[in-house]
RODO-2510 file (C-alpha; in nm, 4 decimals, decimal comma):
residues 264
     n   res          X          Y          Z
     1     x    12,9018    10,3071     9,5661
     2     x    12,6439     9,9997     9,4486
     3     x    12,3818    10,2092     9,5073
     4     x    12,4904    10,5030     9,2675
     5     x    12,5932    10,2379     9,0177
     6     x    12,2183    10,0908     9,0274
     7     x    12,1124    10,4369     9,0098
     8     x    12,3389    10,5000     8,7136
     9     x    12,2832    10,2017     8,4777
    10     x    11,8808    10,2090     8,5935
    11     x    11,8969    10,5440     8,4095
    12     x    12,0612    10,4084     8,0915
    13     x    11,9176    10,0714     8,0689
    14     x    11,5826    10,0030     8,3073
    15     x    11,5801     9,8366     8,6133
    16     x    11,5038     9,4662     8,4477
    17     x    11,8479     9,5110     8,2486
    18     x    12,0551     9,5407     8,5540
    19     x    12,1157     9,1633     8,6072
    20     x    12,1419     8,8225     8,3864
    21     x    11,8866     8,6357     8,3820
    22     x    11,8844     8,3633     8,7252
    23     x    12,0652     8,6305     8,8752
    24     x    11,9459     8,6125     9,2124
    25     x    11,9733     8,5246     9,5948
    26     x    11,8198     8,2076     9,6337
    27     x    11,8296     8,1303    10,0445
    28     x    11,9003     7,6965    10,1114
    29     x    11,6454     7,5092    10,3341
    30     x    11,7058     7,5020    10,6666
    31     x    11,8434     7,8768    10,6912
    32     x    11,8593     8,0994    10,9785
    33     x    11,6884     8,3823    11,0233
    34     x    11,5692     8,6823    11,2295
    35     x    11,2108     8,8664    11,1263
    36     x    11,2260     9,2134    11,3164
    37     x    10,9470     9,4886    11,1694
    38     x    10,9264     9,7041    11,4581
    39     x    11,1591     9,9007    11,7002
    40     x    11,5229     9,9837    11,6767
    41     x    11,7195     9,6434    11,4904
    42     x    11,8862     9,4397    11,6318
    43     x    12,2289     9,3789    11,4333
    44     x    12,3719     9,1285    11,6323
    45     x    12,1833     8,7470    11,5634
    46     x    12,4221     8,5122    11,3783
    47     x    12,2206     8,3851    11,1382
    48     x    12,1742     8,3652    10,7322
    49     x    11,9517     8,6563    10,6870
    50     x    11,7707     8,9459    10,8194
    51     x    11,4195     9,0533    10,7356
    52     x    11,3138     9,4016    10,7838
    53     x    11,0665     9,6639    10,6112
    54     x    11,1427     9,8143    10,3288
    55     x    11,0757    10,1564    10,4295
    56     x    11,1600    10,2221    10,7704
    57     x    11,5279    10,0335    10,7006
    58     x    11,8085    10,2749    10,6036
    59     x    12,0424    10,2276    10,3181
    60     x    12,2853    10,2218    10,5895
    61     x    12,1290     9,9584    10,7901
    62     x    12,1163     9,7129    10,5027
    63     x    12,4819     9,7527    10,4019
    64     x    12,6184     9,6853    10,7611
    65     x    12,3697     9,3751    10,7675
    66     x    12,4833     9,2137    10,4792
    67     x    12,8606     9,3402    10,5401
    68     x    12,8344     9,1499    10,8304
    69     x    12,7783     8,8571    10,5695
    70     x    12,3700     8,8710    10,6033
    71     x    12,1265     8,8591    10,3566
    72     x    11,8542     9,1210    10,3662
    73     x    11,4663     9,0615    10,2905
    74     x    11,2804     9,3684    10,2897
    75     x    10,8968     9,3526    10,4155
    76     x    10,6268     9,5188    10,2079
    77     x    10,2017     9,4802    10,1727
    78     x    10,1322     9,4254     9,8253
    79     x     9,7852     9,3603     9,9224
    80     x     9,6891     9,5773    10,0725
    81     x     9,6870    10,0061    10,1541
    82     x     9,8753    10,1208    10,4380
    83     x     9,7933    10,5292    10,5500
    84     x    10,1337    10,5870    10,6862
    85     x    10,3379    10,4830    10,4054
    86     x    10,5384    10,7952    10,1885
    87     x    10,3985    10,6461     9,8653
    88     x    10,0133    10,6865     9,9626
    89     x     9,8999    10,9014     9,8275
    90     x     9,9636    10,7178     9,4966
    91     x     9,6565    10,5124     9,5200
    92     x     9,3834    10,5918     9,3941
    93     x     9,0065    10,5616     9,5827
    94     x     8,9196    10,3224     9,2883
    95     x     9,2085    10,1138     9,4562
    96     x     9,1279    10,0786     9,7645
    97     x     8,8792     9,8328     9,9374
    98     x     8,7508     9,7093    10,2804
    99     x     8,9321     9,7402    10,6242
   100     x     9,1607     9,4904    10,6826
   101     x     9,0190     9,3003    11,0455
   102     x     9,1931     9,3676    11,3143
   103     x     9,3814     9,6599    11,1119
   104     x     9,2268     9,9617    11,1161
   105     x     9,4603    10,1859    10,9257
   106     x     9,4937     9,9130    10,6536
   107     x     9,2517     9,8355    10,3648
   108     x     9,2505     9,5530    10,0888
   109     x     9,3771     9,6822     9,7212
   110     x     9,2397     9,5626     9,3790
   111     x     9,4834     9,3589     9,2955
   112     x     9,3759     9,3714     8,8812
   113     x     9,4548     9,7425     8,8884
   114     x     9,7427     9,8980     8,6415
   115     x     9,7822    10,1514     8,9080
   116     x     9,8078     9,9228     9,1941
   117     x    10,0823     9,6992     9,0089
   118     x    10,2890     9,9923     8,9094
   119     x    10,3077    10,1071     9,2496
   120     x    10,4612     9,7816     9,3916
   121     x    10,6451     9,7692     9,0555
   122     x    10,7923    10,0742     9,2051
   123     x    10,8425     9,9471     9,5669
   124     x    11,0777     9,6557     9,3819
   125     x    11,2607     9,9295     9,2016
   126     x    11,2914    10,1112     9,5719
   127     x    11,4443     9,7599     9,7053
   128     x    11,6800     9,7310     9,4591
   129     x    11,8294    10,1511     9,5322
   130     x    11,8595    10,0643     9,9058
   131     x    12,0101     9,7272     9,8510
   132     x    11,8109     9,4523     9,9692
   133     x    11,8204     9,0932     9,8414
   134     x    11,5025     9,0358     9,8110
   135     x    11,1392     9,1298     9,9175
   136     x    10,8617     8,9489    10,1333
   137     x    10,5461     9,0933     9,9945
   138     x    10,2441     9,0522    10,2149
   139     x     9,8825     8,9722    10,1754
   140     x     9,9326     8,8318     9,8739
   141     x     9,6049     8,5803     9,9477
   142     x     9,3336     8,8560     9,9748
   143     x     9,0839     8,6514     9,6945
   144     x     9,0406     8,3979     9,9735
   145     x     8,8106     8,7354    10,2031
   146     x     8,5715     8,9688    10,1268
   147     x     8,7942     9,2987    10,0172
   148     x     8,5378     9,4784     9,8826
   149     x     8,6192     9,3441     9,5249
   150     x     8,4908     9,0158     9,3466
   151     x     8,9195     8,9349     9,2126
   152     x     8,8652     8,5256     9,2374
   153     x     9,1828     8,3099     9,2932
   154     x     9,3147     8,2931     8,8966
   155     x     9,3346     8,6870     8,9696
   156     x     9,5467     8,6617     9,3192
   157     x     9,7654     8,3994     9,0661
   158     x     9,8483     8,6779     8,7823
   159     x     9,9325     8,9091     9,0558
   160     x    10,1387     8,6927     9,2594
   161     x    10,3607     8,5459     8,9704
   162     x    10,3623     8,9097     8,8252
   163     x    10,5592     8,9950     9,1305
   164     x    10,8044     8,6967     9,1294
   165     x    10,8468     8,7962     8,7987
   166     x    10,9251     9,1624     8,8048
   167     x    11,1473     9,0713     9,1844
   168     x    11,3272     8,8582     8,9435
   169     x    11,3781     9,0852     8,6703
   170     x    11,5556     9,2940     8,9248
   171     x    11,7974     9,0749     9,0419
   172     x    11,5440     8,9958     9,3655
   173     x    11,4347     8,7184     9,5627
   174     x    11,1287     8,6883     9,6587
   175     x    10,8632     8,5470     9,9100
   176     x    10,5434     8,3899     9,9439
   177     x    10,3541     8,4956    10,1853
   178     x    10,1354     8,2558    10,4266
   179     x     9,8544     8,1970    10,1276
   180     x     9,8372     7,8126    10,1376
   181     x     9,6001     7,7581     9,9331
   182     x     9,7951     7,8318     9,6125
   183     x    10,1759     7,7034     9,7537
   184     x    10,1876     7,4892     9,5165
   185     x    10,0866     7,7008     9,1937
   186     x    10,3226     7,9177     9,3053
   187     x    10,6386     7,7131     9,4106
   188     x    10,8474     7,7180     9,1310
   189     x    10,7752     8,1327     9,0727
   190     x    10,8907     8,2564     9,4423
   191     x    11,2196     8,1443     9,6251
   192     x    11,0900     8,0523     9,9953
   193     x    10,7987     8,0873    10,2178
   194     x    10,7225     8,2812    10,4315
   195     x    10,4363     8,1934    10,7154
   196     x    10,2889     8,2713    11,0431
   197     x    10,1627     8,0206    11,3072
   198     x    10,1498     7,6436    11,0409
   199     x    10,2007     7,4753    11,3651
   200     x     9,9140     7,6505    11,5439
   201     x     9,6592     7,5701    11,3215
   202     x     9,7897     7,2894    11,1668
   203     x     9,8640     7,3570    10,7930
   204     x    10,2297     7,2907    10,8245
   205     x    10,2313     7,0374    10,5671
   206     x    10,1101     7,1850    10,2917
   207     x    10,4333     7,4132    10,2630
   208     x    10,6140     7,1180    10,2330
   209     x    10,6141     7,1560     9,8689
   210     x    10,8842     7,4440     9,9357
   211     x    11,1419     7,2189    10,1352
   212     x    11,0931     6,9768     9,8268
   213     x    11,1883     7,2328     9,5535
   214     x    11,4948     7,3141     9,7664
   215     x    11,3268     7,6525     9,9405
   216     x    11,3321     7,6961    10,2607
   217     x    10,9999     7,7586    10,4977
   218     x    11,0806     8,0555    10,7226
   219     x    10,8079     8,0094    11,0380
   220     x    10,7119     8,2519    11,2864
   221     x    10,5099     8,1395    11,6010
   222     x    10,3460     8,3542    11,8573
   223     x    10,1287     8,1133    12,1002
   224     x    10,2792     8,1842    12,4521
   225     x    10,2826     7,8590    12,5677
   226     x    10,5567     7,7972    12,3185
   227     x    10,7666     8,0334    12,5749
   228     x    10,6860     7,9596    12,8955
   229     x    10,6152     7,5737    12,8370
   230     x    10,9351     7,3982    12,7902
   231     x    10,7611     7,0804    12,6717
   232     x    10,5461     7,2324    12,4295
   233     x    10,8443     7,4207    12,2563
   234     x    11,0256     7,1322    12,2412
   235     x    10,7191     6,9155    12,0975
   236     x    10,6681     7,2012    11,8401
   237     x    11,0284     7,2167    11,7369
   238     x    11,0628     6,8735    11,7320
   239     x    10,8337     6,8571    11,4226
   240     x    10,9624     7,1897    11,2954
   241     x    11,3067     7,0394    11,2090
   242     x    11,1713     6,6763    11,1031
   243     x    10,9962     6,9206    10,8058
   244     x    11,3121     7,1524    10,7611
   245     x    11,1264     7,4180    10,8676
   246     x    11,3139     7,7955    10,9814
   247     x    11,1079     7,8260    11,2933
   248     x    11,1191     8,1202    11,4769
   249     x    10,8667     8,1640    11,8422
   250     x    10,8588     8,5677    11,8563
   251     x    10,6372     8,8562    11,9867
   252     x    10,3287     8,9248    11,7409
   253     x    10,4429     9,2664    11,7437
   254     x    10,7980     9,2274    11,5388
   255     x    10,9872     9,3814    11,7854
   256     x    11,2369     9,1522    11,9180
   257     x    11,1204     9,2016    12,2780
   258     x    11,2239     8,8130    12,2855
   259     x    11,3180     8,5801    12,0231
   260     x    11,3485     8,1609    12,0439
   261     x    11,4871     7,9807    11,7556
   262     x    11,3734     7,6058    11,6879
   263     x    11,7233     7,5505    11,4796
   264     x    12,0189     7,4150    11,6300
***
């Protein structure tokens, strides 16, 4: 029924006139969470929300999640091209730059192109029919590499904010992605972080600007010895919740093959 009432007032109004403004889910520091991008879901982790991709997550799925009193963040790249996705064909060559390493079927976008931006306008519209709370956005840092394009960081800003605006327009939260560099320019304008492997390399601190604002840092870690070395977990977790950090130790792949939680 809140789908086809989206739907229905989308049609008569626009999708930025469905909520007041500040309308939002805004998720506290210190919430739980469970990141699962691959493989069948797994419904049944206790914890504040759930994020998932946007595409390959039913209607269905999302509704049971959050009826189960979970919050739902759906996953997309906003940086970059992705072959197997139903909206590819929408980009044009023009769009599309180098190979993203290590990802063979992906390639970096122009992130200054209309066409580019209307297509994840339309991905936020596509969130908001199947129901999701809000969206984590990916490789949202793509000035900092060689794409194929010469966008410089005041570029990678426009975009980013453009896309915590238009989430919020729609009633969204939204995400930053890893992209240190630019945490805080972009601290007030998204509603949490979202990162991969701060403790790893050692840039933990600098999303500390997030836990200050009241937003929570949700961490994923994927070193091994974080598993099988009890001392080492404990070491890393041990600083994760002295920063208020959401850290999660979970296979690279998304898949919830096995899942350790430094909260708690």
């Amino acid at each position: 029924m809140r789908l086809l009432v989206v739907s229905f007032i989308a049609l008569l109004f626009g999708t930025s006139s469905l909520f007041a403004a500040d309308d939002w889910y805004r998720p506290p520091v210190s919430a739980t969470w469970q990141w699962q991008l691959n493989g069948v879901i797994n419904e049944g982790y206790d914890v504040d929300l759930y994020n998932i991709d946007l595409f390959d997550s039913s209607a269905e799925l999302i509704q049971r999640l959050q009826s189960s009193g979970k919050k739902v963040i759906c996953y997309f790249s906003a940086g970059s091209y992705e072959d197997w996705r139903s909206d590819a064909a929408a980009f044009s060559s023009q769009d599309l730059g180098k190979t993203l390493s290590g990802w063979d079927n992906e390639r970096w976008l122009d992130v200054r192109s209309k066409n580019v931006r209307e297509i994840m306008f339309a991905r936020l519209d596509f969130a908001v029919e199947k129901g999701c709370d809000g969206v984590e956005p990916d490789n949202v840092d793509g000035y900092r590499t060689n794409t194929g394009f010469s966008f410089r960081a005041n570029d990678q800003l426009t975009f980013n904010r453009l896309l915590a605006d238009e989430a919020h327009k729609r009633g969204l939260a939204i995400g930053l992605k890893n992209n240190f560099d630019q945490a805080r320019s972009l601290s007030d304008h998204f509603d949490f972080a979202v990162n991969e492997q701060c403790f790893e390399f050692s840039e933990c601190r600098t999303l500390s600007i997030f836990i200050k604002k009241g937003k929570p840092v949700l961490n994923a870690e994927y070193r091994t010895i974080y598993v099988d070395d009890a001392s080492q977990r404990e070491s890393m977790c041990k600083q994760s919740l002295a920063l208020e950090f959401s850290t999660l130790i979970l296979p690279k792949e998304l898949n919830d093959n096995f899942r350790v939680s430094c909260q708690p």
